[in-house]
C-alpha positions in Angstrom: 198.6 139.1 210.6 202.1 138.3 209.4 204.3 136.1 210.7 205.5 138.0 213.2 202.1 138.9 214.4 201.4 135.3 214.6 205.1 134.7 216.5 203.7 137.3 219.0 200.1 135.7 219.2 202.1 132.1 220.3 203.7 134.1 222.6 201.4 135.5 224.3 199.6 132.0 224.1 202.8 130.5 225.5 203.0 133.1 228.5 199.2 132.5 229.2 199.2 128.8 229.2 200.8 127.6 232.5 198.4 129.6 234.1 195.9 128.2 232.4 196.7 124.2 232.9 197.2 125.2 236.7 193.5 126.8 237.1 192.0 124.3 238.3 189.4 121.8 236.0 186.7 122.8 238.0 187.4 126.8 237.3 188.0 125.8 233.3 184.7 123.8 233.3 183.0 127.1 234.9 184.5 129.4 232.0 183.5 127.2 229.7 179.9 126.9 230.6 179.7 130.6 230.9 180.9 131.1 227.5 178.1 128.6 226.4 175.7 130.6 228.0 177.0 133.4 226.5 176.5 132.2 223.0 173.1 131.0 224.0 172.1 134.6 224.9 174.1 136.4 221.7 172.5 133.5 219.6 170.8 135.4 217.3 174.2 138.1 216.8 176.3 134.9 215.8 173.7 133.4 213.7 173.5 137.1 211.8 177.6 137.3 210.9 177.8 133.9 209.9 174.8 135.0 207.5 176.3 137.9 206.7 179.7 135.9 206.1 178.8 132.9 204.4 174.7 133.7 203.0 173.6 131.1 204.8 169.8 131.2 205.5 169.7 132.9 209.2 167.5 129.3 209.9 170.8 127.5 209.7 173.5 129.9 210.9 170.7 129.6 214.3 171.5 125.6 214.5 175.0 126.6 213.7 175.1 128.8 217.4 173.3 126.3 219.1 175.8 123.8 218.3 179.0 125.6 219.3 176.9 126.1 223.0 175.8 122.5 222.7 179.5 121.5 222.3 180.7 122.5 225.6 179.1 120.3 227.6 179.5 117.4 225.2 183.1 118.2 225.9 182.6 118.4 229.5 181.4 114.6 229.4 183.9 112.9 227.0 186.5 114.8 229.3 185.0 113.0 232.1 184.9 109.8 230.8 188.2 109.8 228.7 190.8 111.6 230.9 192.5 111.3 234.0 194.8 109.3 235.4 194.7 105.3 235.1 197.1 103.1 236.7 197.3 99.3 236.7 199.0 96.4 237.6 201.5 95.4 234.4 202.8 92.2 234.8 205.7 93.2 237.6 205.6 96.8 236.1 203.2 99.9 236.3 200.9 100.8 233.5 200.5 104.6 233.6 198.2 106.5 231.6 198.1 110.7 232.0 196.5 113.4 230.2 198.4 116.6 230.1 197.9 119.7 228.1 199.8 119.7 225.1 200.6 123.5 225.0 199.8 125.8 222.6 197.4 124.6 219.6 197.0 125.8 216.2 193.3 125.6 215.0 192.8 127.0 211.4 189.3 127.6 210.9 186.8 126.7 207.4 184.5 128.9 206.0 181.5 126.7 205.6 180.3 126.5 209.5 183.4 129.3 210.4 182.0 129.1 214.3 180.8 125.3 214.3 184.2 124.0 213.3 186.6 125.3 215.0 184.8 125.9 217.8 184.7 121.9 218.1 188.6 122.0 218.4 188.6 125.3 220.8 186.3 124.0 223.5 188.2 120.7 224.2 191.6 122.2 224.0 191.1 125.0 226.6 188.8 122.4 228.5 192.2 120.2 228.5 194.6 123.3 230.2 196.0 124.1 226.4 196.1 127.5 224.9 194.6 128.6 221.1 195.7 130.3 218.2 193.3 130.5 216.4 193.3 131.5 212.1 189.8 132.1 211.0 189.0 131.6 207.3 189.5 135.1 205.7 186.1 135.1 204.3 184.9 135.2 207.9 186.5 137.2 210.2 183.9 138.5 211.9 182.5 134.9 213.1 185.8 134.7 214.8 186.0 138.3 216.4 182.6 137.7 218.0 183.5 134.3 219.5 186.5 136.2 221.0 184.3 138.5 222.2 182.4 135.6 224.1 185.3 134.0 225.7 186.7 137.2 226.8 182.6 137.7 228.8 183.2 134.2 229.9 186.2 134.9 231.7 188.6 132.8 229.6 191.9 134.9 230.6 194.2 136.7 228.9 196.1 135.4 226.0 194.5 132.1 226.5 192.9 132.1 223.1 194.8 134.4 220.0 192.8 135.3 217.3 195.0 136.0 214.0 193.3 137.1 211.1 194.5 136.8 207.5 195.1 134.2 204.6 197.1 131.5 203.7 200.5 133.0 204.3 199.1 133.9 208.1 197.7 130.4 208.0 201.4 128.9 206.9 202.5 131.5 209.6 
């Protein structure tokens, strides 16, 4: 991708994101567990490109996809006990503390655990209402393309989640 397929990626993200935040947690949580499902039942496909991408032994690129499931519920939890909406009592003023989606996130992704990695940025980030564009390394693009694949059976929506592929000038992009 150049940069202006990466402008049009964040703007699709950008279009797709209120939507997003306003889906309710309960509707992201469900996505989210569907997509871990999904990689639970494709395990044995996303251990075999990141294999194929990296020659990994396929006995590690299998604990690689069981940790990118594994991460969505430990997201699920630290969501639960880390976000919200506190307020207290400040000494004659009001202490407010709120969580709100940032917008659109950047995650650029490595090439030694290419689903692992950045899937430990994705997960939270959609889980928070954000959207993702996302820059594999360009020594594993397929990794990523398969992981779009599983959102996209998960339900995630639309433009939610960009996938630009390329190198270091997409990257700097």
């Amino acid at each position: 991708a150049d940069a202006a397929a990466v402008d049009a990626a964040v703007a699709q993200a950008r279009a797709a994101q209120p939507g997003w935040e306003r889906t309710p947690l309960t509707e992201r949580i469900a996505i989210l567990r569907a997509y871990a499902s999904a990689v639970k039942a494709h395990a044995d496909d996303v251990a075999q490109v990141i294999s194929r991408e990296t020659g990994k032994p396929f006995w590690e690129t299998r604990t690689e996809a069981a940790s990118v499931a594994a991460k969505v519920e430990i997201s699920i939890a630290a969501q639960a006990d880390r976000a919200g909406e506190t307020l207290r009592d400040g000494d004659g003023f009001a202490l407010a503390l709120r969580h709100r989606p940032h917008g659109v996130l950047a995650v650029l992704g490595p090439y030694n655990f290419p689903a692992h990695l950045p899937n430990g940025h994705v997960v939270p980030a959609l889980l928070a209402g954000n959207a993702v564009v996302f820059k594999p390394s360009e020594l594993a693009p397929a990794t990523a393309e398969l992981m779009g694949q599983l959102w996209r059976e998960a339900g995630l929506p639309d433009g939610v989640l960009q996938i630009v592929q390329g190198g270091g000038e997409t990257g700097k992009a």
